[in-house]
C-alpha positions in Angstrom: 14.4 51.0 136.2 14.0 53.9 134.0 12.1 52.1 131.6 9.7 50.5 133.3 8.7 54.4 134.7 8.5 55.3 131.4 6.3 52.4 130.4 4.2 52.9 133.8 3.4 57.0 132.8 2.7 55.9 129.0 -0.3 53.9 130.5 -0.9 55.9 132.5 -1.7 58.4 130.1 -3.2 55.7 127.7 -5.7 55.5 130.4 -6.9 58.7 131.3 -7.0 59.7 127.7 -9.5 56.8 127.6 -11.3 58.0 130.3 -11.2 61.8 128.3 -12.8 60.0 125.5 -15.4 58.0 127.4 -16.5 61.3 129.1 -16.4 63.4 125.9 -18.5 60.8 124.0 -21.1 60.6 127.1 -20.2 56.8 127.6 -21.3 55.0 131.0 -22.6 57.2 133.8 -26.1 56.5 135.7 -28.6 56.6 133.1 -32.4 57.3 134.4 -35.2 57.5 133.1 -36.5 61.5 134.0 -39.9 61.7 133.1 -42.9 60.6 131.4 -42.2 62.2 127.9 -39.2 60.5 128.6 -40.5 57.3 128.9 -42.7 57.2 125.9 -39.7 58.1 123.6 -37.7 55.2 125.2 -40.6 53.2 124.9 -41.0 53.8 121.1 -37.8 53.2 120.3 -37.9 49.8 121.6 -41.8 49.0 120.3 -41.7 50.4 116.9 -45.0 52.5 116.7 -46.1 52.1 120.6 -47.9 55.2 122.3 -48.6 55.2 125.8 -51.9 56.9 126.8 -50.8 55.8 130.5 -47.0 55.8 132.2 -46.1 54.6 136.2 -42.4 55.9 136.7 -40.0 54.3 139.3 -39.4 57.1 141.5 -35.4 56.5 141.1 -35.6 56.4 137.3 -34.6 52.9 136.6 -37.7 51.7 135.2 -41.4 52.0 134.2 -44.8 50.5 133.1 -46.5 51.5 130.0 -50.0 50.9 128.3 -50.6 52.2 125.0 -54.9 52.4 123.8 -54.5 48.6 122.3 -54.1 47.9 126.3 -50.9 46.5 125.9 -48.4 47.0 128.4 -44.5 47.6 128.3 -42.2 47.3 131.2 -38.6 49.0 130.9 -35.9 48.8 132.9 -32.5 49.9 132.7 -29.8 47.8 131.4 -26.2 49.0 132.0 -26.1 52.5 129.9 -29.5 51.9 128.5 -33.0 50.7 128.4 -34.3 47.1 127.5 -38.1 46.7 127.5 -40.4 43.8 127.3 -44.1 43.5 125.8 -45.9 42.0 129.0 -48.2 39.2 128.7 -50.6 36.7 130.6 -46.6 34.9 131.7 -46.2 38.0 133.9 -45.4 37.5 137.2 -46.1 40.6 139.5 -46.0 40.7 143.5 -47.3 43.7 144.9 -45.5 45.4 148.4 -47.2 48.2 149.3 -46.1 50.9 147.6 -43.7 48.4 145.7 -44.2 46.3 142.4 -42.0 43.2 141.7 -42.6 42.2 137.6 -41.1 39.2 136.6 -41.9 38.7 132.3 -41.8 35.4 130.7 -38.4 36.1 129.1 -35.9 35.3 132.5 -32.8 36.4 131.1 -34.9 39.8 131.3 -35.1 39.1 135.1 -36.9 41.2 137.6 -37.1 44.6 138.4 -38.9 46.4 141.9 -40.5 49.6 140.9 -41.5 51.9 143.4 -44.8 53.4 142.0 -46.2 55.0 145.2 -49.7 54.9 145.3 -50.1 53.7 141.5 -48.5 49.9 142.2 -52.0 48.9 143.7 -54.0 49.6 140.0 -51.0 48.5 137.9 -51.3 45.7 139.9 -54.5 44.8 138.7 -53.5 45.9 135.6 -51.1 43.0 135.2 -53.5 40.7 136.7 -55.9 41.5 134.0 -53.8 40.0 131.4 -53.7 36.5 132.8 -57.5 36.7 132.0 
């Protein structure tokens, strides 16, 4: 019996050390995305060289639309503990809900994501729509 309790609080501590390290190194958590400036470094880290002149946050930090002055647009959303991003194009499938803006990309294992862009969803919107032209 005793060595099974001793095996038991040697994991035990195995784990929470672990969990010490994950903590200490910043690992995991809720990453979100906290403002615009912090949007546009995310966004050129995934798109070497892309400057946004024009940004629509989520309001709960999980994603964003971006267009730099070429008029391209870049949608990022988060992805477990960080950002993955996607250069939209005419293969974009958006639905607008109010308030709401569903964007679908022609990559599916990117999926979907529902921003909530407030009163800005209506002209990125027709933003997206313009690139099927």
């Amino acid at each position: 019996m005793m060595p099974l309790l001793v095996k038991l609080g040697v994991s035990l501590l195995a784990i929470l050390a672990l969990a010490g390290v994950a903590r200490i190194l910043k690992l995991g958590g809720d990453v979100r995305i906290r403002d615009a400036a912090h949007a546009c470094e995310i966004a050129d880290e995934l798109v070497c060289g892309f400057e946004a002149v024009d940004v629509a946050l989520d309001r709960a930090g999980i994603g964003a639309l971006l267009r730099d002055a070429q008029g391209r647009q870049l949608l990022i959303r988060r992805h477990g503990a960080a950002f993955a991003g996607r250069l939209l194009d005419a293969d974009v499938d958006a639905r607008l809900d109010q308030d709401f803006l569903t964007i679908g990309t022609s990559d599916r294992r990117f999926g979907t994501i529902t921003l909530y862009l407030g009163e800005a969803a209506a002209s990125w919107a027709a933003g997206l729509r313009s690139l099927k032209a």
